[in-house]
C-alpha positions in Angstrom: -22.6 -16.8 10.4 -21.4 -13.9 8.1 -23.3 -11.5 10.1 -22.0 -12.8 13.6 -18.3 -12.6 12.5 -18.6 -9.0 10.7 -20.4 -8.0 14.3 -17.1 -9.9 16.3 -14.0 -8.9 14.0 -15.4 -5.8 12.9 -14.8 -6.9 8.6 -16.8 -8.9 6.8 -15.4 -12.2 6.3 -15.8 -12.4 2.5 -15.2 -9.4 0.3 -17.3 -8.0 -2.5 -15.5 -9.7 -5.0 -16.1 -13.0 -3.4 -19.9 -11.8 -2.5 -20.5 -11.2 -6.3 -19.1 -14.2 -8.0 -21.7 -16.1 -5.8 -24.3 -13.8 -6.5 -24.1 -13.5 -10.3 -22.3 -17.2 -10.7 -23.2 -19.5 -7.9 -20.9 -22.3 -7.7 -19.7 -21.8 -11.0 -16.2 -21.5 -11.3 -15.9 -21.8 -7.4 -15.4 -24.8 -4.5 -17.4 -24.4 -1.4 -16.6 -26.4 2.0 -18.7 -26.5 4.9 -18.7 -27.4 8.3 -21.0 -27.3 11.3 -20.1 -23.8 12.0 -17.8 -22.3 9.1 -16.8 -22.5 5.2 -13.6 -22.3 2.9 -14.2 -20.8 0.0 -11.8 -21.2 -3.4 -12.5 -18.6 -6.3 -9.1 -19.7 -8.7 -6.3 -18.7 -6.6 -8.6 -16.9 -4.0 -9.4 -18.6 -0.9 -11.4 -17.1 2.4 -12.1 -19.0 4.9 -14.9 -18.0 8.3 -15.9 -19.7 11.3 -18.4 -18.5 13.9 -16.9 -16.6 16.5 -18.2 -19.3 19.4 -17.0 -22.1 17.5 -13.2 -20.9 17.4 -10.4 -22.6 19.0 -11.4 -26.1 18.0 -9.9 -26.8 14.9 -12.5 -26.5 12.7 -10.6 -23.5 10.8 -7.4 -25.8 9.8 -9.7 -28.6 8.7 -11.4 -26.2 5.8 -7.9 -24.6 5.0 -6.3 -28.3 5.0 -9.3 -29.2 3.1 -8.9 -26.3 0.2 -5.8 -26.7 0.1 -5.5 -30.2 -0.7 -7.3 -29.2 -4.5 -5.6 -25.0 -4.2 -3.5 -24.2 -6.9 0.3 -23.0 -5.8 -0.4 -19.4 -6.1 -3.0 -19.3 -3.3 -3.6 -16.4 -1.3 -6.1 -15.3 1.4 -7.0 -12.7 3.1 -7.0 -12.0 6.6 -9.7 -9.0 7.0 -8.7 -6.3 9.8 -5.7 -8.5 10.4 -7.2 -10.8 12.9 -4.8 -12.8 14.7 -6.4 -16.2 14.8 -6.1 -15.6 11.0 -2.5 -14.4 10.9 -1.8 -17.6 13.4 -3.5 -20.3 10.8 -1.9 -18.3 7.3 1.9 -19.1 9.2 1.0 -22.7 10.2 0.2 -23.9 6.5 3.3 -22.0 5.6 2.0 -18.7 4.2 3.6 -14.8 4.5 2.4 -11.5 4.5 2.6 -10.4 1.1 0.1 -6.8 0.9 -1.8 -4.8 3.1 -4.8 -3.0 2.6 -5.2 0.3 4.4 -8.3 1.1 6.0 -8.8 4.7 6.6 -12.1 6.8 7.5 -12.9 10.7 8.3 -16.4 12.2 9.5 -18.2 13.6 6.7 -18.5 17.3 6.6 -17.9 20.6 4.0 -15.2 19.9 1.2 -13.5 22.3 -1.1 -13.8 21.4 -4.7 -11.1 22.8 -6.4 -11.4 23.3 -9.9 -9.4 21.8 -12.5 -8.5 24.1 -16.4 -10.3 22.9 -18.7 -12.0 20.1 -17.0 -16.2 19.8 -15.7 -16.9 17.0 -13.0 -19.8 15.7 -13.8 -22.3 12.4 -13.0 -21.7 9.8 -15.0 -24.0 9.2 -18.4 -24.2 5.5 -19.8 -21.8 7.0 -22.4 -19.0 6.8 -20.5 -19.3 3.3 -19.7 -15.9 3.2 -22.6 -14.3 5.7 -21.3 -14.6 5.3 -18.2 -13.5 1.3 -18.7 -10.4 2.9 -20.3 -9.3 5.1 -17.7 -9.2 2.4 -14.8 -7.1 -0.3 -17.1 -4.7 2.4 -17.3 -4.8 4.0 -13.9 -4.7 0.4 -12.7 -2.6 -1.8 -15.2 -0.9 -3.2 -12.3 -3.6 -3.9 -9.3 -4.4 -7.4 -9.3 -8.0 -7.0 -8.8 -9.4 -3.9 -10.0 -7.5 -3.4 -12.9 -9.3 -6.5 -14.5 -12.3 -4.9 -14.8 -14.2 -5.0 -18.2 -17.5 -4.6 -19.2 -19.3 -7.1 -17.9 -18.3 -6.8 -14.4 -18.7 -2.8 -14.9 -22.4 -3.9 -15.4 -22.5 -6.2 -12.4 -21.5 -3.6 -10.0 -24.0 -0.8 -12.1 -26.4 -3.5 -11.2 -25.9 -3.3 -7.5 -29.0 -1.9 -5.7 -26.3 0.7 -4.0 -25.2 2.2 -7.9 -26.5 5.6 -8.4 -25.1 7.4 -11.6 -24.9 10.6 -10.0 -22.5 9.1 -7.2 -19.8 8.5 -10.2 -17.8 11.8 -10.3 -16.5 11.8 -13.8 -13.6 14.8 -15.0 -14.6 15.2 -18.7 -12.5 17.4 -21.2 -15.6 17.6 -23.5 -13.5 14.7 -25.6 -12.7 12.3 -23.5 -12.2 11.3 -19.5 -9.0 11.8 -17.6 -10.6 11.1 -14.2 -13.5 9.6 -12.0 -14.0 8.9 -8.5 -16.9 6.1 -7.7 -18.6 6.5 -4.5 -20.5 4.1 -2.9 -23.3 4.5 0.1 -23.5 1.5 2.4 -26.5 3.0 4.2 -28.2 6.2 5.8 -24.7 6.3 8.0 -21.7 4.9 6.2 -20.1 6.3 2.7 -17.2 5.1 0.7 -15.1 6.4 -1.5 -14.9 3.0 -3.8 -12.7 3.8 -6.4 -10.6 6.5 -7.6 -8.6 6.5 -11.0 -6.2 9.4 -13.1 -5.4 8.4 -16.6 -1.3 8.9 -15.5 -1.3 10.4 -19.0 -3.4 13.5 -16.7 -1.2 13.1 -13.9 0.3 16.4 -12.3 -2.6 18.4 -13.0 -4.8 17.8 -9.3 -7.3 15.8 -11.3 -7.4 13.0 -8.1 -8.1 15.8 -5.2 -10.8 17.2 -7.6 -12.8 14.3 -8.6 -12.4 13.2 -4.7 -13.6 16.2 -3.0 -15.9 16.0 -5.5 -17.3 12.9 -3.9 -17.2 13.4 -0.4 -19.1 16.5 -1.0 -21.6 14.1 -2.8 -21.8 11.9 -0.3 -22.1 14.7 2.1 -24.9 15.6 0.7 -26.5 12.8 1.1 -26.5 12.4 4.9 -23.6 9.9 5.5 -22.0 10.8 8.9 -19.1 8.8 8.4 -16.6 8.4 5.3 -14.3 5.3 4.5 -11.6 4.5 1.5 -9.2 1.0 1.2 -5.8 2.1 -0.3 -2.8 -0.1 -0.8 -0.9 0.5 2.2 2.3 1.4 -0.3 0.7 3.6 -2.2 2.3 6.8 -0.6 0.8 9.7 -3.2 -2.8 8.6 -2.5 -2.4 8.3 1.6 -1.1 11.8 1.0 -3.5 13.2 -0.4 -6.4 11.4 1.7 -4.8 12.1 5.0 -5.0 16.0 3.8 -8.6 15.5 3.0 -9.1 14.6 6.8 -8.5 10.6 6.4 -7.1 8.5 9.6 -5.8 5.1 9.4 -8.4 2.6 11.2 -7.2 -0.8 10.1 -5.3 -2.7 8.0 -6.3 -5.7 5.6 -3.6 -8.6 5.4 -3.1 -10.6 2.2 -1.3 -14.2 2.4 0.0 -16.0 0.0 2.1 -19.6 0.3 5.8 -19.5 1.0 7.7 -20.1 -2.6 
């Protein structure tokens, strides 16, 4: 049913957050619904909720939201991926608003320049850095709700993934410390990503974020992928700068919902 609706909407109807907890904690922690065609899913104040695309239009969508909402805490919020309208329709009839939106934006793959940064090597990462590299994202993301909670143990998880390859995280290194690294991630033979980008802002000013991601999509270059994709919060105006001048487009746009206060 996952499949079918990624194939009909384009998106995936659960995220890689939601994918993991199931994968590395079940049920734990989580409320599952079913019905005869779709689920509602409730991670703490997370919910996503999928039906099959030929089983739409019947209700069976508001009776898993009413359902997960009956035991969801006040702070809900879903997402609606790629900003589908039957989704935007059922998020304002149980009295939720747009609150974010994620920007998807993508660019053929092809020759970067790296520029180089003073004082600074780009490198692949070594399982030294796992600290460093830990401390640079809480700082370059104190205030992103999702990936600035990463710690170690969900570091691991994703190092885990059969997708991780050391060499594909593009670290800036001082020779005393980190100010930069750009994860990439390779979906398959056709399909890259650039996953996630951080700059310590103590480093800010100094081109550390075009380095480290050049540095990456000549990576992934290299390794075949004929198309390129990033999600960046679709207010964060330095970053869609500098993507758009690295050949980025905006494709589509992720919609986050939360309830009406």
């Amino acid at each position: 049913m996952t499949r079918a609706s990624a194939e009909s909407d384009g998106s995936e109807p659960i995220d890689e957050g939601a994918r993991m907890s199931l994968a590395h904690r079940g049920l734990h922690g989580n409320t599952l619904w079913l019905s005869d065609d779709g689920f509602a899913l409730l991670r703490d104040h997370d919910l996503d909720v999928a039906v099959a695309p030929d089983a739409r239009r019947r209700g069976e969508g508001r009776d898993l939201v009413e359902a997960a909402l009956a035991q969801a805490p006040g702070d809900v919020t879903a997402w609606s991926h790629a900003d589908h309208p039957g989704a935007r329709a059922l998020a304002h009839a149980f009295g939720f608003e747009a609150t974010r939106a994620l920007w998807v934006m993508s660019r053929a793959a092809g020759h970067v320049d790296v520029p180089s940064v003073e004082g600074v090597a780009i490198r692949g990462y070594r399982e030294s850095d796992a600290a460093e590299v830990l401390r640079v994202n809480a700082a370059a993301f104190a205030h992103h709700p999702e990936q600035g909670s990463m710690d170690a143990a969900n570091l691991a998880e994703r190092m885990a993934e059969p997708w991780f390859d050391p060499v594909g995280l593009l670290v800036a290194d001082t020779g005393s410390g980190l100010l930069a690294f750009h994860w990439t991630k390779q979906h398959d033979s056709e399909l890259g990503e650039v996953y996630v980008v951080a700059v310590d802002p103590a480093a800010q000013g100094r081109g550390l974020g075009r380095a480290v991601t050049a540095a990456g999509l000549s990576y992934l270059n290299g390794r075949g992928v004929r198309r390129i994709i990033l999600y960046v919060e679709s207010d964060n105006e330095p970053a869609i700068a500098t993507y758009s001048r690295l050949g980025f487009a905006h494709t589509s746009t992720h919609v986050q919902y939360a309830r009406k206060r």
